[in-house]
N, C-alpha and C positions, 0 to 999 in steps of 0.2 A: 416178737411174732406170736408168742403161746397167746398174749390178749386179741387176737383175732381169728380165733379159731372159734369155729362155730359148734358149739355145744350143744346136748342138751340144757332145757329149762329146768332146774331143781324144781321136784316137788314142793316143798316148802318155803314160806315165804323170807324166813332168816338161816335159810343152807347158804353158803357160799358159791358164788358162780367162778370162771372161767376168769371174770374181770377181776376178782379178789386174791388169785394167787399173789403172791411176793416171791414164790420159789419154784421150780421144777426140776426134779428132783428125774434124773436117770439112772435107769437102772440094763444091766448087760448080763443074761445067765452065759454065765461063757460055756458051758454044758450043751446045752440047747440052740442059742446064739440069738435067742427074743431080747431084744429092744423095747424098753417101755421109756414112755415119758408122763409122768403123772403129777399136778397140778398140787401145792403142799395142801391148800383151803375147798378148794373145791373137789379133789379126791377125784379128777376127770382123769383117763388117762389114754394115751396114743400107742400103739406100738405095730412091732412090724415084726417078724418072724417068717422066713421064707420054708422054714422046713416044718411049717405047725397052721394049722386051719384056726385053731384055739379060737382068735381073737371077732368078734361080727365085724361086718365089712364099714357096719361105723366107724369101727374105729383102728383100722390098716391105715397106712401110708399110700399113699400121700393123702393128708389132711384137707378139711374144705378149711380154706380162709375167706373172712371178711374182707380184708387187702392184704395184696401183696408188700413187699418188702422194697422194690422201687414205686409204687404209690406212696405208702408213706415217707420216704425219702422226697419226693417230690411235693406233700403237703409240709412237710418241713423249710424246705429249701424257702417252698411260696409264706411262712409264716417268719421266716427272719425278717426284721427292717433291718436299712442302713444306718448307723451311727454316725450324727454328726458330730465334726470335729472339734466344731466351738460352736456356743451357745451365739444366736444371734440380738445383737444389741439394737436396738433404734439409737438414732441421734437425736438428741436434744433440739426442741426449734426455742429461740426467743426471740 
């Protein structure tokens, strides 16, 4: 889900986006009790904190997504084919 969240566009043309992470890395101040989720490559990051204003309303809970998580499910589902069982033969005419 983290690849369909709608970011900012990097300033630069070889910064890392939102599509580039490989990791997301969480983090908990159990102090405080802020929630971050932040992207390893693109340096984006989400977070939530009910007892702190901190964060701009960019970037609070809940997130905009591109699609949701039964959309993709459902582009999945339509993108399997069936396997056949055995290969089909013609017969021979002479």
């Amino acid at each position: 889900m983290w690849k369909q969240l709608v970011g900012p566009a990097p300033k630069e043309a070889g910064a890392a986006r939102i599509a580039d992470d490989s990791y997301v890395i969480v983090a908990i101040d159990s102090r405080t009790g802020e929630l971050r989720q932040c992207g390893n490559l693109s340096g984006h990051c989400i977070g939530m904190n009910p007892w702190s204003t901190a964060l701009t309303q960019a970037h609070l809970a809940p997130a905009s997504l591109a699609k949701h998580a039964e959309q993709l499910d459902a582009e999945a589902l339509s993108e399997t084919k069936p396997v056949s069982s055995a290969p089909t033969v013609e017969p021979k005419v002479r």
